[in-house]
C-alpha positions in Angstrom: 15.8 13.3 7.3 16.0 11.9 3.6 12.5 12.5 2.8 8.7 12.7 4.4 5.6 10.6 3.4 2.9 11.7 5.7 4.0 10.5 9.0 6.8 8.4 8.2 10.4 9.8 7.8 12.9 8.4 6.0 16.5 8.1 7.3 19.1 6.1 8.5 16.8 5.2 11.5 14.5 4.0 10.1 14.7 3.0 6.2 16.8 5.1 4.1 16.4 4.5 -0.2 19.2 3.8 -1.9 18.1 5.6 -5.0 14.6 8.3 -6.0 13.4 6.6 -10.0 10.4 9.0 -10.9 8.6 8.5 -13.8 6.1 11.0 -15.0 3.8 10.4 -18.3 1.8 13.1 -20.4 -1.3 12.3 -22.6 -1.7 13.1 -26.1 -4.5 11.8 -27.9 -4.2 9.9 -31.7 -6.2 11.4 -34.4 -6.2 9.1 -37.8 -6.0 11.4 -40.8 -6.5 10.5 -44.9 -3.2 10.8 -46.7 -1.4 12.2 -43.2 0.6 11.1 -40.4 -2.1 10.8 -37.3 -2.5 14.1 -35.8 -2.1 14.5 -31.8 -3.5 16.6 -29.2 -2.0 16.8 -25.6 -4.9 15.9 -23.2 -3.3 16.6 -19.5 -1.3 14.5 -17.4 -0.7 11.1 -17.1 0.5 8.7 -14.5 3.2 10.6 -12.1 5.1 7.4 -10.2 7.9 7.0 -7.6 10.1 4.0 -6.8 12.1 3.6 -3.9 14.7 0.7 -3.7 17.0 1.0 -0.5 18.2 -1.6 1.9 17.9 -1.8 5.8 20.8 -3.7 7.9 18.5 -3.8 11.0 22.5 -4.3 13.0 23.2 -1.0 12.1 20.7 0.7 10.5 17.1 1.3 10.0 14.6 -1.5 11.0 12.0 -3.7 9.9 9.1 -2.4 11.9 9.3 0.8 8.8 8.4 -1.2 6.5 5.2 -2.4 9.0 4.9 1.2 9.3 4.4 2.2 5.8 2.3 -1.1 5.0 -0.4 0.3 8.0 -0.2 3.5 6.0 -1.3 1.6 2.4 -3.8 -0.2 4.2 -5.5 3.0 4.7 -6.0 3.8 1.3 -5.2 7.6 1.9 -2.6 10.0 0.2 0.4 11.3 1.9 2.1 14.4 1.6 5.4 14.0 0.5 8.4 16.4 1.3 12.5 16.2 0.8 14.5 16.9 3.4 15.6 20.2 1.4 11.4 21.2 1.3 10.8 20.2 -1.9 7.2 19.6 -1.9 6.3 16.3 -4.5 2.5 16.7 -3.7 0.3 14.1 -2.3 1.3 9.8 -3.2 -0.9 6.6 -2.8 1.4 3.7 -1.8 1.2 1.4 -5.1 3.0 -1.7 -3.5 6.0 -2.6 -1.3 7.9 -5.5 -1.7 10.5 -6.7 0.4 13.3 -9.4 0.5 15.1 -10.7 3.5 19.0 -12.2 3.2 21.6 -13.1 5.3 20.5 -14.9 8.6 20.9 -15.3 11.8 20.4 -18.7 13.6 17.0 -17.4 14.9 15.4 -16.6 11.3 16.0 -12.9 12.0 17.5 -11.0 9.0 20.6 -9.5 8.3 19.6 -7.8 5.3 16.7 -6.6 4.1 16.2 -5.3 0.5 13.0 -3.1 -0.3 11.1 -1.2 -2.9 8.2 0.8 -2.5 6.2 2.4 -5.3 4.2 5.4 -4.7 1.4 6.7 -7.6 0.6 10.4 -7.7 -3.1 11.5 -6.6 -4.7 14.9 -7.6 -4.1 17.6 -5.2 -7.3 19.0 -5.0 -9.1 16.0 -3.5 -7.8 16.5 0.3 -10.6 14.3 1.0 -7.6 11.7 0.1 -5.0 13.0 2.7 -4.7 10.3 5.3 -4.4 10.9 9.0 -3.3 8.4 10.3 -4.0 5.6 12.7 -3.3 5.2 16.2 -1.4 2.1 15.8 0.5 3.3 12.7 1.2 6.5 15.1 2.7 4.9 17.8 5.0 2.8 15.4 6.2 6.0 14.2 6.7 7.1 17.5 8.8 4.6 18.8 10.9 4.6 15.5 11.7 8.4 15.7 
């Protein structure tokens, strides 16, 4: 296991990421001063964001139905825990967006190749009113991809 986001596991199953960009903003408020430089105040945290590029080779490894997976898990509009393989807890992610790009054919239309990125936003922990659940369907996709 690479990493956890809610239900979903990432690994070489399913859809491992090539690569973990995080990008995490603080606030500090501008004050305009006579005869100074402005003056700035910290005012909390800003925008915490994760991006996931990775690629699946559905031949020989992972498979497209994750990425159907984690698109029935945005359309819920929940949070999801997130949680390295080492424990590392990240705290609980919205899925931003996931785009995909398929390569490399067969003479069917099925993929050889399929490139991703999916982009998580950072939610506040307190508000477990945001944790998702999950749904039947998105359960039993998991299910059969683990």
């Amino acid at each position: 296991m690479m990493m956890a986001l809610g239900m979903f596991v990432f690994s070489l199953r399913t859809a491992a990421y090539q690569e973990l960009q995080r990008q995490t903003d603080w606030r500090h408020a501008s004050n305009s001063r006579i005869g100074a430089a402005p003056a700035r105040q910290f005012v909390g945290r800003g925008e915490d964001a994760i991006t996931l590029p990775g690629i699946i080779f559905p031949e020989l490894a992972g498979t497209a139905l994750s990425l159907d997976a984690i698109r029935l898990m945005a359309n819920t509009g929940k949070a999801w825990p997130m949680v390295e393989g080492t424990g590392r807890i990240y705290g609980l992610w919205v899925i931003d967006s996931l785009s995909e790009t398929k390569t490399i054919f067969f003479d069917d239309g099925t993929p050889r190749r399929i490139e991703f990125t999916l982009s998580l936003k950072r939610t506040d922990d307190d508000r477990i009113d945001l944790l998702g659940a999950g749904t039947s369907v998105g359960l039993n996709i998991l299910r059969g991809l683990l």
